[in-house]
Structures are given as C-alpha cells and as structure tokens.
BAVEX-197996 format. One line per 5 residues: their letters; for each residue z, x, y of C-alpha. Coordinates in Angstrom, 2 decimals. Example, Ala and Ser with C-alpha at 12.3 -4.5 7.8 and 13.67 -1.06 7.14 Angstrom:
BEGIN
AS) 7.80,12.30,-4.50 | 7.14,13.67,-1.06
END
This chain:
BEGIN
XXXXX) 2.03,-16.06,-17.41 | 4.14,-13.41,-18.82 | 4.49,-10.31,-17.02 | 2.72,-7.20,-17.98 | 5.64,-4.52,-18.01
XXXXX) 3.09,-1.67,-17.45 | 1.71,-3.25,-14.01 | 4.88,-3.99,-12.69 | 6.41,-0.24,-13.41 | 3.17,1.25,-11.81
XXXXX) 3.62,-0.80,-8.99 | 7.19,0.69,-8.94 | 5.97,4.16,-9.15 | 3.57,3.23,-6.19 | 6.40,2.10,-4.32
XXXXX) 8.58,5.26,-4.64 | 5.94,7.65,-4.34 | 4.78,5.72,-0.82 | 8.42,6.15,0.31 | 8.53,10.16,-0.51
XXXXX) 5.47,10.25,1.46 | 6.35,8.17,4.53 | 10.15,9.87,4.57 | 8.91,12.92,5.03 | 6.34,12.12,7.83
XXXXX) 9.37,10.97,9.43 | 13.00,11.85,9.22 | 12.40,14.65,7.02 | 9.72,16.14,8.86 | 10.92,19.62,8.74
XXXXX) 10.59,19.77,4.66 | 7.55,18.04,4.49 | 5.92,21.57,5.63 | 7.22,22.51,2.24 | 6.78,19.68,0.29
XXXXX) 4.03,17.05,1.80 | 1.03,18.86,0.29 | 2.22,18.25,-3.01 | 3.81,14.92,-3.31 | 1.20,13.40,-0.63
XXXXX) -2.47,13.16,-2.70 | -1.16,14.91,-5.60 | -4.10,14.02,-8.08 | -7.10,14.22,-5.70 | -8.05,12.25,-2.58
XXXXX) -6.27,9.11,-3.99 | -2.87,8.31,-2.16 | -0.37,5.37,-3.50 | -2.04,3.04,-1.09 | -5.53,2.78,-2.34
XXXXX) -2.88,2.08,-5.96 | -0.59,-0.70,-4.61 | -3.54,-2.68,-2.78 | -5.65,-2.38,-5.77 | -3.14,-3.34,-8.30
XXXXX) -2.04,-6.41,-5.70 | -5.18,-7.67,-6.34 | -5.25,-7.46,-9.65 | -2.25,-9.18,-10.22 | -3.35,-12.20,-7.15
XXXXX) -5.93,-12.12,-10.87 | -3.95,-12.34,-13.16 | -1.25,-14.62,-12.08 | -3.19,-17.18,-9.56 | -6.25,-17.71,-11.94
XXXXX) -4.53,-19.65,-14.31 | -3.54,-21.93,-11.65 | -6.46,-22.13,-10.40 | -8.13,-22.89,-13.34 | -6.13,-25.78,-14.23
XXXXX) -4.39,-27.47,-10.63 | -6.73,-26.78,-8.21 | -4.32,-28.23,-5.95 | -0.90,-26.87,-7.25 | -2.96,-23.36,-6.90
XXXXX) -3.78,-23.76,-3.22 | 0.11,-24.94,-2.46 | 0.95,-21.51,-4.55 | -1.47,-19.15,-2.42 | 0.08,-20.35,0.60
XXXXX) 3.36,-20.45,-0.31 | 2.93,-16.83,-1.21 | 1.28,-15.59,2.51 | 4.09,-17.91,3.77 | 6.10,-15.28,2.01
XXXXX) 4.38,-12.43,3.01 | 4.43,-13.12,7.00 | 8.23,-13.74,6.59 | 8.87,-10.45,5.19 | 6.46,-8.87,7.99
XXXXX) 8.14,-10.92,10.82 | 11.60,-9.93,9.25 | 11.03,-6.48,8.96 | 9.53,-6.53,12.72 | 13.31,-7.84,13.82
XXXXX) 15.07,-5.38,12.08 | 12.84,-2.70,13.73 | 13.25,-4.49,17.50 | 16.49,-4.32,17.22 | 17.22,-0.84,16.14
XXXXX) 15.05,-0.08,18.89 | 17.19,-2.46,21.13 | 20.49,-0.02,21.23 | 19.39,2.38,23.49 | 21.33,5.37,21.59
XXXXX) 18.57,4.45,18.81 | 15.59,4.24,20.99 | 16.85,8.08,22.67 | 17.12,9.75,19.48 | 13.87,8.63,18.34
XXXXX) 11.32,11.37,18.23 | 7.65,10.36,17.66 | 4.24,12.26,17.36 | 2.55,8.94,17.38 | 1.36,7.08,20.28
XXXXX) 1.65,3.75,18.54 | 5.57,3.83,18.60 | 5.63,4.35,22.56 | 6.13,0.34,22.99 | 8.07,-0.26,20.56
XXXXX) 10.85,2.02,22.31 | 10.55,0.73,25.48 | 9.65,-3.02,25.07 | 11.15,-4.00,21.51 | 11.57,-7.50,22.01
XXXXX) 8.04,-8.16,23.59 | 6.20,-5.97,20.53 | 8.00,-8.40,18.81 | 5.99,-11.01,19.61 | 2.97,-8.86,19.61
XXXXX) 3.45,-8.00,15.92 | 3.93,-11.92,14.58 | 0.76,-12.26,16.43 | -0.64,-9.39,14.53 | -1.64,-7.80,17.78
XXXXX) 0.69,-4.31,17.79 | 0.77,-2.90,13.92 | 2.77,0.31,14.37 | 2.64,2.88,11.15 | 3.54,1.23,8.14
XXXXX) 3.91,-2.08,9.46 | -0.28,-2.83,9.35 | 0.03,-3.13,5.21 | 1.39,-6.42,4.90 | -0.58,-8.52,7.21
XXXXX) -3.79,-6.73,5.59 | -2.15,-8.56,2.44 | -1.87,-11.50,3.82 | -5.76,-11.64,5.32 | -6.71,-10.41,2.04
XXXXX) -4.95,-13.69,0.55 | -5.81,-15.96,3.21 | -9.56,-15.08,1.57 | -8.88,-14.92,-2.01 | -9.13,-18.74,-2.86
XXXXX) -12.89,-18.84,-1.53 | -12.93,-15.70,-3.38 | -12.24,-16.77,-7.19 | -13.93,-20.14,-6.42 | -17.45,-17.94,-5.97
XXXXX) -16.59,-15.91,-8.90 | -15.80,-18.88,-10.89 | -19.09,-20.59,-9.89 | -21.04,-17.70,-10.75 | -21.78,-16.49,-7.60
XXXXX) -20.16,-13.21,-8.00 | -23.59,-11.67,-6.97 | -23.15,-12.89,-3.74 | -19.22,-11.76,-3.46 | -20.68,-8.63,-4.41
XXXXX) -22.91,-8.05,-2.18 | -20.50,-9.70,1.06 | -17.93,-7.08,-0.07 | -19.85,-4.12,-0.26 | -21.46,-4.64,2.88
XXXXX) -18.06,-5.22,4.69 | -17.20,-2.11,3.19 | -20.08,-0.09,4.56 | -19.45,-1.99,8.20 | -15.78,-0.62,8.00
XXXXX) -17.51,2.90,7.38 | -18.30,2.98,11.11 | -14.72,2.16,12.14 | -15.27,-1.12,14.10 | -11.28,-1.85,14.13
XXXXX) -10.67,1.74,15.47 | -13.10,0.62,18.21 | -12.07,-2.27,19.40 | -8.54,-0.74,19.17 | -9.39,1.93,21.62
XXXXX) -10.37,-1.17,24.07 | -7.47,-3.15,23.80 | -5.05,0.06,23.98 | -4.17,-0.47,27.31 | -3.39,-3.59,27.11
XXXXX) 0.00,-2.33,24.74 | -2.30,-4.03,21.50 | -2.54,-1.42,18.21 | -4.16,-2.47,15.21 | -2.94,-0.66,12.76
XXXXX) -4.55,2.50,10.27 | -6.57,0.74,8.04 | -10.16,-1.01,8.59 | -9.51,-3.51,6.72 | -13.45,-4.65,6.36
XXXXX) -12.83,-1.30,4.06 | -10.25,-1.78,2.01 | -10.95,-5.61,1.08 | -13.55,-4.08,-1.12 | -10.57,-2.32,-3.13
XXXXX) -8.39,-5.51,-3.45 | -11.28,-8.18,-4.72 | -12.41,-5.77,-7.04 | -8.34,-5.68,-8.69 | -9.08,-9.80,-8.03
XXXXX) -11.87,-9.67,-10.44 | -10.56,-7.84,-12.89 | -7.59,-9.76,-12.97 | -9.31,-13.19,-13.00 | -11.52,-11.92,-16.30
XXXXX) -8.77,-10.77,-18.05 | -6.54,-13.80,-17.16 | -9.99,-16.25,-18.59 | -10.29,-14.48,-21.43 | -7.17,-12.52,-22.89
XXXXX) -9.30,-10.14,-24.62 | -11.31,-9.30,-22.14 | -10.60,-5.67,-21.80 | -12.49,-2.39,-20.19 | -13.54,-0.30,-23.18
XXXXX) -12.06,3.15,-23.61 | -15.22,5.65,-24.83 | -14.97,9.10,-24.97 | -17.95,9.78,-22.92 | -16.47,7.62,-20.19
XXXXX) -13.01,9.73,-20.26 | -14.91,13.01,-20.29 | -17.40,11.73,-17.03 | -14.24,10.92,-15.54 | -12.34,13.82,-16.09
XXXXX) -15.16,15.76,-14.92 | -15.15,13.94,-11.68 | -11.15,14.04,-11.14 | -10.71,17.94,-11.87 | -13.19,19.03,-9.46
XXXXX) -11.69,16.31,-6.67 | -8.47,17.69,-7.78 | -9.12,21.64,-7.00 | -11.01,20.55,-3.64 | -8.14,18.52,-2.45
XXXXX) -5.81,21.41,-2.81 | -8.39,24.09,-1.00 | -6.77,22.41,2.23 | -3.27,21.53,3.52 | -3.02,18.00,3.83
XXXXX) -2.95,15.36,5.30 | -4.01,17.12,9.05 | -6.71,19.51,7.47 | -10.27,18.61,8.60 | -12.59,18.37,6.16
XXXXX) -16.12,18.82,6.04 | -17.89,15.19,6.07 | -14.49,13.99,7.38 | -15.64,10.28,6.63 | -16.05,10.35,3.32
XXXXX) -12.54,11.49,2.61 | -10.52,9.82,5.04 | -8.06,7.15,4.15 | -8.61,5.14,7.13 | -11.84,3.57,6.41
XXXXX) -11.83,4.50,2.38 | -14.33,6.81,2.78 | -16.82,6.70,-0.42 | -15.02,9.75,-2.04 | -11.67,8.13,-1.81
XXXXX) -13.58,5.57,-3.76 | -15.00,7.83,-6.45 | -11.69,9.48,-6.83 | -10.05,6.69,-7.00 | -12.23,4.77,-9.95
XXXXX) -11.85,8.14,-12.02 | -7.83,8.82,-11.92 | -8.00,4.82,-12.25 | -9.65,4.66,-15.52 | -7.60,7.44,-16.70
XXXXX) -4.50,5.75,-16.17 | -5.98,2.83,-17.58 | -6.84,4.72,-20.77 | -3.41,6.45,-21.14 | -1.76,2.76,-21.19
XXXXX) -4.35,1.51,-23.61 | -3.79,4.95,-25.76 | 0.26,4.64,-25.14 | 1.40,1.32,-24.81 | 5.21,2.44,-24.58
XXXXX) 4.26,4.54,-22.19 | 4.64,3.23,-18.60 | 7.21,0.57,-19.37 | 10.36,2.02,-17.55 | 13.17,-0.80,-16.47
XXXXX) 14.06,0.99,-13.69 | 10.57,1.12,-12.16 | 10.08,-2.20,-13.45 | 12.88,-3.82,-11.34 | 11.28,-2.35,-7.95
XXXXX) 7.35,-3.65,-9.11 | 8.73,-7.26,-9.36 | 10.05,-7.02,-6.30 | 7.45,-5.61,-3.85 | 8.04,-7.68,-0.88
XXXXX) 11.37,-6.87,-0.71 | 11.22,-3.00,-1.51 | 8.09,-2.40,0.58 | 10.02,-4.12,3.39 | 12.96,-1.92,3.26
XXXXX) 10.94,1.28,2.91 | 10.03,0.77,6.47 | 12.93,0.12,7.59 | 14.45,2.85,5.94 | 11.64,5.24,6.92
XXXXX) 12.14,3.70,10.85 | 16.71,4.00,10.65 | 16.66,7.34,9.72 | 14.45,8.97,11.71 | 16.88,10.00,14.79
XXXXX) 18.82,11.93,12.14 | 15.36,14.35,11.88 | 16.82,17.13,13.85 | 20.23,17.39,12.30 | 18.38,17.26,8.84
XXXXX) 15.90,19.75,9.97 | 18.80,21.97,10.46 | 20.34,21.96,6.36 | 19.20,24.37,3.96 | 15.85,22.85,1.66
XXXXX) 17.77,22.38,-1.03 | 20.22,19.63,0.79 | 17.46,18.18,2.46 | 15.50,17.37,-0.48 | 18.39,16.49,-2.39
XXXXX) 18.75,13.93,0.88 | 15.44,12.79,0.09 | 15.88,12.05,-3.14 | 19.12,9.90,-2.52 | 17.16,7.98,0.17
XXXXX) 14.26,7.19,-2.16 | 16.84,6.20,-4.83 | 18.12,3.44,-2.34 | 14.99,1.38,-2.55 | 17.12,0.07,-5.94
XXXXX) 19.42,-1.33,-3.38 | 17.94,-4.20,-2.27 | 16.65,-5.36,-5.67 | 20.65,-5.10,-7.07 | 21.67,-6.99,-4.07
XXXXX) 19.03,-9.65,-5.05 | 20.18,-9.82,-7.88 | 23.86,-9.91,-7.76 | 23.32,-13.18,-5.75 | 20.94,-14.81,-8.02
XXX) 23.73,-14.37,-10.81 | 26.29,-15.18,-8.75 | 24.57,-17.84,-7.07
END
C-alpha cells in the first residue's frame, strides 16, 4: 500500500522528540534541570513512547492486513521477516554498545545513576549475550524486543479479529493490561537481579494493550478505505476538556522524579489508566487536526526519519550511550552552547537515513 505521509512524519516527530528526552537524561544531564520539564510530557501525562508504540501498531494494520487478507502465507513469511529485522537491529545495537563499553577509557568516563548499566561496564561482552537472550534490557534498549513480542503475537491477533472474535481479543487484552497494573515484570525482575538479569522499564502485559488497539485500527481502515473515526464537535470539546485539565496537573510537578499522588495511575512503567485517558484525548486531537489540515503534518524531513524507524531508533541509543562520558565537560558550557549541542546531536539522527540512502543510489 501507499504510504500515508502524515503517519510516517509523526512517527518522525516521535523519534526526535524521544531523542531530546533521552539526551538529556544522559549526556546533557546538567541542562535537563532547565529544560526536561518542558520537552519531557509536554502535553499532559503522554510521553513519545505511548506515540511510537501506538502508531507501530497501527501501521503492523495498515500495511500487514492486506497481506494477510489475500496470501495467508506470503503474510506470515512478511511478519517474520520483519521481527527477523527487528532482533538484528536490537542485537546490532547491543554490539555497538559492548564495545564502547569494551575500551576501558569509555567504560571510566561513564557516569550512571542507574543500576541497570553496572554490568554492562564491567562485563560487556557477557551482557552481550544476556541481551540477544532478552535477559539484561538496560534503558532504552527494552523497546525493541517489546516490538518484536508484540509481533511475534500479532498474526493470531488479526486472525481473531478477522474471524470475529474481537470480543474475545478484547477482553484477553484488557485483562493483560490490568495484570501489568500490579507490576508482575518489576517482580520477577527484583528476583532475578542478582543473578546480573534486568528486564527492562516497561510491563509489557501493559503496553500490548496500546499496540493491538493501533493493530485494529489499522486493520479496519486497511479493509475498508473509508473506514474512518468521525470528527464531532462534542467529541473535540469532551476531549479538550479532558487534555487541559491533564495538561495544568502535569505541570503542578517537576517531572519525571516528582511523586504523585496515586503514583500508579500516572506512571509510564505499567501505563497507568491516566496515561491511558490522556493519551486517547491528545490522540484524537491530533487525529482531528490531520483530518481538519491535511497539509498539515506532511514534512519531508520528518518523513525521511518515520520510514526509517529501525534504523533511527537504533542510533538514538547509541548516540544517547557515545556521548555520555562527555556529560561533565558539557555540564561545564554556558546553556546556550549546550542546548545549541543538543540540538546538533538531535539533528544527526538524519545521518543514518542519508547514509542509507547514498548507498541505495549508489548501489
């Protein structure tokens, strides 16, 4: 199918507003005092996370339904070609990491407040091994085999849809959802911690709930091309109602280390059920605006880093991981160079995508 320009340049913006955030929990540490409380959960309890696994999803919908629709087996060939994809870029990315951590200069310099990142300075080679296993998923590296899980699941998924049995994927997902409520990943974590085993951020019994609802969306609207969700004024107005209030209680604290009262309903961790009403509102706003302004949302240049999320998510974390022993020396320039800093090392996520492809054209 052809691509629709406005999901891939959200995805883009996704992209690059994940890599402002994660830059400045890490090499630029120092400005994030400054600056994280504004760029981080801007609109409400709604961070570009909850955005890129949704809209993943959707377009797993939109793209793979078709497929399946018409070669059942050409479709299950695609899926796994795709998570084939998907683990490469997570192994890859996991080598890159081991063996920055390798030269010991590198491994020295690197100042953490996490304990996650203990073993990967002193044992990169054997976390490693750990992470193709999906057994040690430091901070920002637990994303992508989520994804691929999430994948491994989706073909069983649109086959109950497309059976009519979407009743009983309902009613599976929701109650994963409310299982991943009482943290059962962060549980078993704290067992296995010892044993030099992290999990990763995210319950993902949680946050499947987000990506198979983007799924069913994107299988309807790849069925039937006019299926669409209606814009009505008394929708917009419920949901601006919702999103303004979420937006002025968000900024009452300084996130993302401010406790809040009913901590689990806000937390990003386990996609607590606010994150989830947030979400839906700023969601069908956004939706709205591109159904109101269909130029709007269509930027090349964001464009170019959607199509490519693989590769740019990848590199964000490697990015994030390289520059992080320079966090003292850039804690030490005035704001103004350090965000201009930032902003040059957000603007090399384009790298990777011109490298890709200067050697499709030139191969």
């Amino acid at each position: 199918m052809n691509r629709i320009k406005q999901v891939d340049c959200i995805r883009g913006l996704l992209l690059v507003i994940m890599t402002l955030d994660h830059l400045q929990y890490m090499p630029f540490k120092r400005l994030s005092e400054y600056t994280l409380n504004w760029t981080y959960q801007t609109f409400g309890f709604v961070a570009a996370v909850e955005g890129f696994v949704f809209v993943s999803g959707l377009i797993f919908g939109l793209v793979y339904t078709p497929k399946f629709l018409h070669d059942r087996a050409g479709f299950n060939q695609l899926v796994w070609r795709r998570i084939r994809l998907i683990y490469f870029f997570h192994v890859g990315t996991f080598v890159v990491l081991a063996a920055l951590f390798a030269w010991p200069w590198f491994a020295r310099a690197w100042t953490h407040e996490w304990d996650n990142i203990a073993l990967l300075q002193t044992q990169p080679w054997w976390t490693l091994l750990k992470g193709a296993a999906f057994l040690y998923l430091p901070s920002y590296q637990d994303i992508l085999p989520m994804y691929l899980w999430f994948l491994v699941l989706s073909p069983w998924v649109l086959r109950l849809i497309d059976a009519g049995k979407l009743k009983w994927v309902a009613a599976a997902s929701v109650a994963l959802y409310l299982i991943g409520q009482l943290h059962p990943q962060l549980l078993l974590a704290q067992k296995v911690a010892a044993r030099g085993f992290y999990l990763g951020w995210f319950e993902w019994l949680s946050w499947q709930l987000l990506f198979f609802v983007g799924v069913l969306f994107g299988y309807y609207r790849a069925r039937n091309p006019d299926f669409v969700v209606p814009v009505k004024t008394a929708w917009v107005v419920v949901a601006i109602a919702v999103a303004l209030p979420l937006l002025w209680y968000r900024h009452q604290f300084s996130l993302p280390s401010a406790p809040l009262p009913f901590d689990n309903l806000w937390r990003d961790t386990n996609l607590g059920v606010m994150r989830l009403v947030n979400m839906t509102a700023l969601a069908y706003l956004l939706y709205c605006l591109c159904q109101v302004r269909a130029n709007w949302f269509t930027w090349r240049w964001l464009r170019k880093l959607g199509e490519q999320p693989l590769l740019v998510f990848s590199f964000h974390v490697v990015l994030c991981y390289a520059l992080n022993p320079l966090r003292g020396w850039l804690g030490g320039l005035t704001l103004w160079a350090e965000s201009a800093l930032l902003i040059v090392a957000t603007a090399s996520l384009w790298l990777p995508v011109m490298v890709r492809d200067f050697y499709r054209r030139r191969f």
